[in-house]
MARDO-500568 format. One line per 5 residues: number of its first residue (from 1); their letters; for each residue y, z, x of C-alpha. Coordinates in steps of 0.25 Angstrom, whole numbers. Each point is the difference from the previous one (the first is absolute). Layout:
<gulos>
NUM	a	Y:Z:X; ...
</gulos>
This chain:
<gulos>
1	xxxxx	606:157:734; -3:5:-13; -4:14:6; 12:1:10; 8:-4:-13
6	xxxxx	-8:13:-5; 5:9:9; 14:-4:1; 1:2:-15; -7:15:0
11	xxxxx	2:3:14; 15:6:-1; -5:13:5; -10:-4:9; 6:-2:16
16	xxxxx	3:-11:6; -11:-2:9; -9:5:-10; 0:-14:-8; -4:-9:13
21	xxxxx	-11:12:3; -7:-6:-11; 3:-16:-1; -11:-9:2; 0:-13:5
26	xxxxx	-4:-10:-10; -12:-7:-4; -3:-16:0; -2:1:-14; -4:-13:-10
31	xxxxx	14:-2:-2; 4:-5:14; -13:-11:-1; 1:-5:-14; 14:7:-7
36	xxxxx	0:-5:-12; -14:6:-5; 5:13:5; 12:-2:-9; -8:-6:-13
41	xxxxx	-10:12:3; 12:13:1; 6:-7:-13; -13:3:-8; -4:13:-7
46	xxxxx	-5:7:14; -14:-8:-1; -2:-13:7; 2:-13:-9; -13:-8:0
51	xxxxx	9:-11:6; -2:10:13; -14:5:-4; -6:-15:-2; 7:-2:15
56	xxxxx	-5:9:7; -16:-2:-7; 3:-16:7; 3:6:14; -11:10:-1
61	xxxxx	-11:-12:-4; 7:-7:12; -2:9:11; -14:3:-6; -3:-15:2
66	xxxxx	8:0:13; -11:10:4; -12:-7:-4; -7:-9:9; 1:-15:-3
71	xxxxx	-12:-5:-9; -6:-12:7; -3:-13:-8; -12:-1:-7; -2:-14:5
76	xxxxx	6:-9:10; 13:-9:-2; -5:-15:-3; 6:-4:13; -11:9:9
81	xxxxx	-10:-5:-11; 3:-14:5; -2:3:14; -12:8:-2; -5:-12:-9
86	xxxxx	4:-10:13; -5:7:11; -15:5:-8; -7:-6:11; 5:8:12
91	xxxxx	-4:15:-5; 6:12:7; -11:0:6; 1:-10:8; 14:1:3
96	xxxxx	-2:14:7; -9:-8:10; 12:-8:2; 10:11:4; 4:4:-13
101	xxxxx	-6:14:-4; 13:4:-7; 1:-3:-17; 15:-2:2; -2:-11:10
106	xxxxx	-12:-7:-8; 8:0:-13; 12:-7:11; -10:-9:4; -4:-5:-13
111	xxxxx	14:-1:-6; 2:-10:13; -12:-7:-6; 6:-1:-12; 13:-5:4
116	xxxxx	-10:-11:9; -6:-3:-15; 13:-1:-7; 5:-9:12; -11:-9:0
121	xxxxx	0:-2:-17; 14:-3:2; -3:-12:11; -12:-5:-9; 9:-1:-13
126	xxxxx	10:-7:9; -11:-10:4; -5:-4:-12; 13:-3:-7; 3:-8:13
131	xxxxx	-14:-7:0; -9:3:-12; 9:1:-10; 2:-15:0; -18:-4:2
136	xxxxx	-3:9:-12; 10:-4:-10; 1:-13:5; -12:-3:6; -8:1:14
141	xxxxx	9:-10:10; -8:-8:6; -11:-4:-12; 4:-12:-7; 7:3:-16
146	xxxxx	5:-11:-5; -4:-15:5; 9:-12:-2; -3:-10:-10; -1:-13:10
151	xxxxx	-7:9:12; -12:1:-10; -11:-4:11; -16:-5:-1; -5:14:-1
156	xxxxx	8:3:-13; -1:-4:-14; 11:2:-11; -2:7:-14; 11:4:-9
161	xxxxx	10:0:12; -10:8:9; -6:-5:10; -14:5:3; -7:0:15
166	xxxxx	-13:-9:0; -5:1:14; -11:9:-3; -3:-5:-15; -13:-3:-5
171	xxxxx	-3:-9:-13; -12:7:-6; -4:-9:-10; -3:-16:4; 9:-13:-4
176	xxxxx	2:-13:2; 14:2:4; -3:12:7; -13:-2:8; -13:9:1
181	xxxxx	0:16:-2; 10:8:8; 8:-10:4; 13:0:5; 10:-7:-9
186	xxxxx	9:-5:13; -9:-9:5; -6:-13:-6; -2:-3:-12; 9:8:-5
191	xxxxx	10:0:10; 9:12:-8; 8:4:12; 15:2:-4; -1:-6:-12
196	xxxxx	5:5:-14; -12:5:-8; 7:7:-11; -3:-11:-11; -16:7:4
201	xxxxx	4:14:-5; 7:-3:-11; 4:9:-11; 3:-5:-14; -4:12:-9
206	xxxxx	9:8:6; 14:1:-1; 1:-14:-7; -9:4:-11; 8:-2:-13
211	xxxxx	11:-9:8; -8:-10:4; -7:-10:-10; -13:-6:2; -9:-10:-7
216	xxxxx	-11:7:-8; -9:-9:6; 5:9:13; -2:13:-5; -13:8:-2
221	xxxxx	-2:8:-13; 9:11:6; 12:-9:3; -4:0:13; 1:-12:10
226	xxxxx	-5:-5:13; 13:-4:10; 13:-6:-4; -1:-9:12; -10:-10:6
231	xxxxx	-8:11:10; 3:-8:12; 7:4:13; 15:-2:-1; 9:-6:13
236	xxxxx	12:-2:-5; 1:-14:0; 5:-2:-13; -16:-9:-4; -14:8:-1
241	xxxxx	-12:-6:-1; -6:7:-14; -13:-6:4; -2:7:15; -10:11:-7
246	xxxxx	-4:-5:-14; -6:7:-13; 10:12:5; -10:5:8; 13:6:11
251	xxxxx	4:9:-12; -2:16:5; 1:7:-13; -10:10:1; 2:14:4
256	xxxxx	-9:-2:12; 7:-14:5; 14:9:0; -6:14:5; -3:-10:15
261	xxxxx	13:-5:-1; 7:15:0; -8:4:11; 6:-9:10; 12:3:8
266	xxxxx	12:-7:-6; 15:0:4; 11:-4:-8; 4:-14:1; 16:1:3
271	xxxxx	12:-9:-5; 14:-1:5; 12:0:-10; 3:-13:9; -14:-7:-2
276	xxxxx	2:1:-16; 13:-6:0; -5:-11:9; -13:-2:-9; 4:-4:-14
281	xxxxx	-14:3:-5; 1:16:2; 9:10:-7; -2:15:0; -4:12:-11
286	xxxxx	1:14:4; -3:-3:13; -11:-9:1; 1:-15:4; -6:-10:-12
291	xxxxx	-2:-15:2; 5:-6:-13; -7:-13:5; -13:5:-5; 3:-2:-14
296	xxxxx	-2:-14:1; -15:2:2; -2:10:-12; -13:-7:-8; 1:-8:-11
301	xxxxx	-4:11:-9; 11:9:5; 13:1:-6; 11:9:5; 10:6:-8
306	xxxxx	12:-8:-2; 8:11:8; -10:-2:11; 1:-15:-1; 16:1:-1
311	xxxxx	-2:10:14; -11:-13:7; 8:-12:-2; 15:8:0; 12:0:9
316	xxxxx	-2:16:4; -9:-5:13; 3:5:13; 6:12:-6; -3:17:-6
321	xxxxx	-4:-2:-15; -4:14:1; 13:2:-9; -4:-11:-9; -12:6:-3
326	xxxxx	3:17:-2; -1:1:-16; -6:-4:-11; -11:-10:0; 3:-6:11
331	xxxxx	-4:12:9; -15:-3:-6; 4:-15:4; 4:5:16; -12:8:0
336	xxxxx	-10:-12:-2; 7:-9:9; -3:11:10; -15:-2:-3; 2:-15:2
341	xxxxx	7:-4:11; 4:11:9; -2:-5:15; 7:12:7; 10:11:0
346	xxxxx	16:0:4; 5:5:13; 4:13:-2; -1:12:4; -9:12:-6
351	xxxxx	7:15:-6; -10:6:14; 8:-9:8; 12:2:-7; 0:14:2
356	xxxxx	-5:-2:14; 12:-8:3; 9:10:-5; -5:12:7; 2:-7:12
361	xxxxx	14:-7:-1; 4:14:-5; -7:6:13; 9:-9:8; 13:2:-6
366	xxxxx	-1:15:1; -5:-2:14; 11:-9:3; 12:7:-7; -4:12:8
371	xxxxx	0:-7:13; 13:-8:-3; 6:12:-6; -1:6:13; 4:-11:9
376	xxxxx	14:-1:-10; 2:15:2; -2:1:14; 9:-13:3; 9:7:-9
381	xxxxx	0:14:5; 1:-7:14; 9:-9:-2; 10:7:-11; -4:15:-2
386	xxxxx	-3:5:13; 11:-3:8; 9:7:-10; -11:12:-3; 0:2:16
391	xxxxx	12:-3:4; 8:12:5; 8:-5:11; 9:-12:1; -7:-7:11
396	xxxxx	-1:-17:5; -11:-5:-2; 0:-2:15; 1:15:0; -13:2:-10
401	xxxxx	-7:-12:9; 2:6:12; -4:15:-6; -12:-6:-6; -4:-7:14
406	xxxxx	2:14:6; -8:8:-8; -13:-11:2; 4:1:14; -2:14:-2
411	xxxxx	-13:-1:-5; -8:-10:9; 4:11:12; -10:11:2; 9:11:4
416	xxxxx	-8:10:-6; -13:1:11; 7:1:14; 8:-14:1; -3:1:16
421	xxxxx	-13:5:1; -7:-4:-13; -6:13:-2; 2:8:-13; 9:11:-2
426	xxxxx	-2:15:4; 3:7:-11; 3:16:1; -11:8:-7; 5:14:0
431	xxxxx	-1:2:-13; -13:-5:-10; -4:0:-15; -16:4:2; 2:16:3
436	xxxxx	8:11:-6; 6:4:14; 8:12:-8; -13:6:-8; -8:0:13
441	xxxxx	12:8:8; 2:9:-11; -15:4:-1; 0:1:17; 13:9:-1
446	xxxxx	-5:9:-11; -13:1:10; 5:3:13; 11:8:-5; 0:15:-5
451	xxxxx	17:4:-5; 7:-10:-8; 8:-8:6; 11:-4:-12; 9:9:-9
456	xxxxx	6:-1:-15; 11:-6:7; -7:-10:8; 2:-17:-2; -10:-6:-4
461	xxxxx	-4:-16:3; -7:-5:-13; -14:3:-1; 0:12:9; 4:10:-8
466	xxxxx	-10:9:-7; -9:-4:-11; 8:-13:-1; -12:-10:3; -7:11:-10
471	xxxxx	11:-3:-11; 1:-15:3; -15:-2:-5; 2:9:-13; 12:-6:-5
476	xxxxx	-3:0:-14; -3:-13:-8; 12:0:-9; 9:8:5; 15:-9:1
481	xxxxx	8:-8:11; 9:10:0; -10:12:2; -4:-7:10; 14:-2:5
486	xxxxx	2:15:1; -13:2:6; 2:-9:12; 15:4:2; -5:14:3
491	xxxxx	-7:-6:12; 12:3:10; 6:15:-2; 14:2:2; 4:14:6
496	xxxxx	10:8:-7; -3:-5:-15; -5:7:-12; -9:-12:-1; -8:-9:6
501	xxxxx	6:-14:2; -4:-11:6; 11:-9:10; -3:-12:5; 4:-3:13
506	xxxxx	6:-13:1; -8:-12:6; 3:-1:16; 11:-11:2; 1:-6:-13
511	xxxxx	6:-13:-2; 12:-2:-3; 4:-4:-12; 5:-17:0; 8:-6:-10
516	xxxxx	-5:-12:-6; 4:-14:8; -1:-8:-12; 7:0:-13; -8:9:-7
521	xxxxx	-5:14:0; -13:4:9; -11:5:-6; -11:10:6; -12:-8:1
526	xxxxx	-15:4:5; -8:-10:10; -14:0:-6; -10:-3:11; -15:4:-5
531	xxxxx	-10:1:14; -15:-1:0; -7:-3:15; 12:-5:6; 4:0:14
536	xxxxx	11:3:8; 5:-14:4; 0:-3:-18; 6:12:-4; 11:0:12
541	xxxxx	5:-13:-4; 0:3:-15; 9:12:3; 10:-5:10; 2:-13:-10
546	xxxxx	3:9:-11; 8:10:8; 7:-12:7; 5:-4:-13; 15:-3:-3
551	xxxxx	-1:11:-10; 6:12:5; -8:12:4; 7:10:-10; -4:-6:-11
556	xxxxx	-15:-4:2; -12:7:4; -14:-3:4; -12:3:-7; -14:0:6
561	xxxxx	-11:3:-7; -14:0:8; -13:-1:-10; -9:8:6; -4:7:15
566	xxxxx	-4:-14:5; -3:-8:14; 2:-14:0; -10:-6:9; 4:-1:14
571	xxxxx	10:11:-2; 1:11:9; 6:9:-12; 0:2:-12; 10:-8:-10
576	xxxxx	8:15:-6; 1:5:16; 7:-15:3; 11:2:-11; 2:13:4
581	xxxxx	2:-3:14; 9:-10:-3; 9:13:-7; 8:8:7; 11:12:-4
586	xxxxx	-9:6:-11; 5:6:-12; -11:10:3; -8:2:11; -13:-8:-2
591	xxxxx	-9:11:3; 6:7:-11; -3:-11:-11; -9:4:-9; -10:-9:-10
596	xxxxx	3:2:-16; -10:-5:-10; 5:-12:-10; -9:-5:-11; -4:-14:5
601	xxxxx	-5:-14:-8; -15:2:3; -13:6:-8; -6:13:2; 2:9:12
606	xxxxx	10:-13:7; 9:5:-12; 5:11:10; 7:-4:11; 10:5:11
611	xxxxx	12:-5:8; 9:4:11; 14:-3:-1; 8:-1:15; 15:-3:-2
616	xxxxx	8:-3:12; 6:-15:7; -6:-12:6; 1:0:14; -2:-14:6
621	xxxxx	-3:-2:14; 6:-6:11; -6:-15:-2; 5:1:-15; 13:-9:-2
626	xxxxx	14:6:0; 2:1:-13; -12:6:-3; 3:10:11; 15:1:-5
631	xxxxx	-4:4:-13; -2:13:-2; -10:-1:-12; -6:12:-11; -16:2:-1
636	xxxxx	-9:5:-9; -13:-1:3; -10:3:-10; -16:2:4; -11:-1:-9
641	xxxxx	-9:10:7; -10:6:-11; -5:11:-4; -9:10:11; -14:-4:-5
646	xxxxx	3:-14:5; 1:3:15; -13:-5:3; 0:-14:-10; 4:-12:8
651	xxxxx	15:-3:-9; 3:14:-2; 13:-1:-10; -1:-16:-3; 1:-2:-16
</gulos>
């Protein structure tokens, strides 16, 4: 513009053609991509602003890097390391003599491994919160805890409210009231089986040191005594006989006497909240069960503190005093009549059970409220939501009964393999997905035949004309939607333009356009239908039930997507070639479909797969029902075939 504005200002004498002799056509310049820089740049002093200069430096450094080759990770990601760590017993090795030679696939195999070891931690943490959670917190089920006071039998004895098995004791030291060495204390003469030996293991110098207070005929030069309590054994009667081992030769002070006793397997001796109510004698402190009738049978030269006297002979029996006894001195005092006259412990249950219990009631309410939370929402939706969210006609429900009796009907009839005969359907296989028919013509034409057979002003079909299969596989990598656009519109020439342009020809019989039934507008919808090894009696039924549907055929279309060039077992063809047959009034030719690349979910090479896309309508045969056959039904078919050097593997395309 800017030189034409040139010569119209100094060209007065020039001619007229003289000015179009030299006009040039002009240029894509910066302006038409990015105006404003163009405009920021001509308003500067002639030199670009470093605004520009900085720009253009970034989109040299980014087509620098766009031209280096990725740089691989110097280690692998912690997911593959875990897999590798999983699978360290079965090296590659190995797994080649197993059919797997390629990395790729081994790497696949482990990550299956790994999802198998994530898996199975999963169903082991699930396990033990169900069934261990409970034993280790709580304690193994099934071994005895805690035993109940009055189920103390012959094999126990009872010390300081534990109760200790005896079956396998021995008495090392002979006694009269014991019997010669090693001797069991269940028997004769002792006869200790479920009794109480706790005035035996008496300890007076411990916690009641400094609360009680003893006779100094009592004590020794330390201030220590010998037992509180006569050292007999203790039946709760209410009367012991003081004199039943005399000179206190039953008293177990020494290290060694105590030392045998720990070693023998005791068990808590348990009390309900109902038997201390019922028993006068027993209150409760901190937990553990004492027996205030003890007290009467503190020796002579024993005196309790008059706290510990008010608690013996007092009105607080049958009841906690843990309360009672939480400050001060009297804590001192509750800690000594622990020592004295505990007998057992409360029922109750421990924190680990606790806990355990918890876990597990949480467990079930979250199980639970997520199976009622379903049930509620599908009565809801089946009973409130849905008849509304689906209701697009005004029907009985007479109407609705019989339809829905209809469409069962439908379904128990096996109209789909030859109703009369039973045998399966013939389908038409003139066209198939395995070969290339249009490459191999094309090389046999340019073989057998010397002049050319086409013009510049020839029609082409996609895919035969020159170089297009050529430019098809060098598209390059970024290059946009709509360059793409232009590229595949010039695929049909139209004679008698300046440019190539690309028509398409309407689809043969198209159908026509339906107004909406209902009171709302109808929307284009696709009918997703994936296919693996089907045969044709599945896939026939699926397609004519969809293309059958009240929905009207302007506005839905079926979408077939086959993952892989594979036969199902007992199939005479291969799944892609039975969706194809079941086509009919291609857009364009199947023999002239051609396989594009697409970058798939997969590692490696499988990366890089290919797929042939047919578009045309469902053609139902004469066994399908009659709206099936009515319906004249769009269909895309889309066929996961794979890239060339998967010919020969068994799943060539199958991601």
């Amino acid at each position: 513009r800017r030189q034409r504005r040139k010569q119209q200002a100094g060209g007065d004498g020039l001619e007229d053609g003289a000015g179009y002799a030299s006009y040039q056509a002009p240029a894509r310049h910066r302006s038409l991509v990015r105006p404003e820089r163009q405009q920021q740049a001509a308003a500067g002093s002639g030199e670009p602003s470093s605004r520009a200069r900085a720009a253009a430096a970034a989109r040299a450094r980014r087509k620098q890097q766009a031209g280096k080759p990725r740089r691989r990770r110097c280690c692998p990601s912690p997911w593959q390391t875990y897999c590798r760590c999983v699978t360290v017993w079965a090296p590659g090795r190995v797994l080649r003599c197993f059919g797997m030679p390629d990395t790729a696939v081994q790497l696949a195999w482990r990550e299956k491994m790994g999802l198998v070891s994530l898996i199975l931690l999963l169903m082991g943490a699930i396990a033990f919160l169900t069934f261990g959670f409970q034993q280790v917190l709580c304690g193994l089920s099934g071994s005895q805890t805690r035993i109940k006071w009055n189920e103390v039998g012959a094999g126990y004895v009872v010390v300081q409210g534990r109760a200790y098995d005896i079956t396998r004791f021995k008495h090392a030291k002979p006694s009269p009231w014991t019997g010669g060495a090693n001797a069991n204390i269940m028997g004769a003469p002792a006869n200790a089986g479920g009794k109480d030996l706790s005035f035996l293991f008496q300890n007076p110098n411990g916690a009641c040191r400094g609360v009680m207070s003893y006779a100094k005929a009592a004590q020794d030069a330390g201030g220590n005594v010998v037992n509180a309590f006569p050292c007999v054994y203790y039946n709760a009667t209410g009367a012991i006989d003081a004199n039943q081992i005399p000179s206190n030769q039953g008293c177990h002070n020494s290290a060694s006497g105590r030392r045998a006793l720990a070693q023998l397997d005791s068990t808590p001796v348990q009390y309900s909240w109902d038997d201390v109510a019922s028993q006068p004698n027993l209150v409760v402190y901190n937990g553990a069960v004492l027996d205030l009738l003890r007290g009467q049978f503190l020796l002579p030269s024993a005196t309790p503190p008059p706290a510990l006297a008010a608690l013996i002979g007092g009105s607080m029996r049958g009841k906690d005093v843990s309360l009672h006894l939480s400050s001060g001195a009297l804590k001192a005092v509750g800690a000594c009549a622990l020592d004295l006259f505990r007998v057992g412990s409360i029922d109750a249950s421990s924190l680990g059970c606790i806990a355990a219990n918890i876990e597990l009631y949480v467990s079930l309410i979250v199980i639970l409220g997520g199976v009622l939370a379903k049930f509620v929402m599908a009565i809801y939706f089946g009973w409130f939501m849905g008849p509304r969210l689906g209701q697009v006609r005004s029907d009985s429900a007479e109407a609705r009964r019989d339809r829905q009796a209809a469409i069962e009907a439908w379904a128990d009839v096996n109209n789909h393999t030859g109703a009369a005969a039973g045998a399966a359907e013939q389908l038409d296989r003139t066209y198939t997905v395995l070969a290339d028919p249009a490459a191999s013509r094309a090389a046999a034409n340019r073989r057998s035949r010397f002049f050319p057979t086409t013009s510049r002003y020839s029609h082409f079909m996609p895919g035969d004309e020159p170089g297009a299969r050529d430019k098809a596989r060098q598209l390059p990598a970024r290059q946009s939607l709509f360059a793409v656009a232009r590229q595949s519109a010039s695929l049909t020439p139209v004679v008698g333009a300046d440019e190539t342009a690309f028509v398409m020809p309407p689809p043969p019989h198209p159908p026509q356009v339906t107004a909406s039934p209902w009171d709302f507008n109808l929307a284009y919808t696709l009918l997703l239908v994936t296919c693996y090894s089907e045969g044709a009696q599945g896939i026939r039924s699926t397609l004519d039930s969809l293309s059958g549907t009240d929905y009207p055929a302007s506005h839905k279309c079926l979408f077939i997507i086959c993952d892989g060039l594979i036969k199902g077992q007992g199939e005479a063809m291969y799944t892609p070639d039975v969706c194809l047959s079941m086509m009919t009034d291609f857009v364009i030719p199947p023999d002239r479909v051609q396989a594009y690349s697409y970058v798939s979910i997969a590692q490696g090479t499988k990366r890089h797969n290919m797929a042939k896309l047919y578009a045309g309508y469902y053609a139902p045969n004469a066994e399908s029902p009659p709206n099936a056959r009515e319906n004249r039904v769009p269909m895309i078919l889309v066929v996961k075939c794979g890239a060339p050097g998967e010919a020969a593997e068994p799943k060539p395309g199958n991601r």
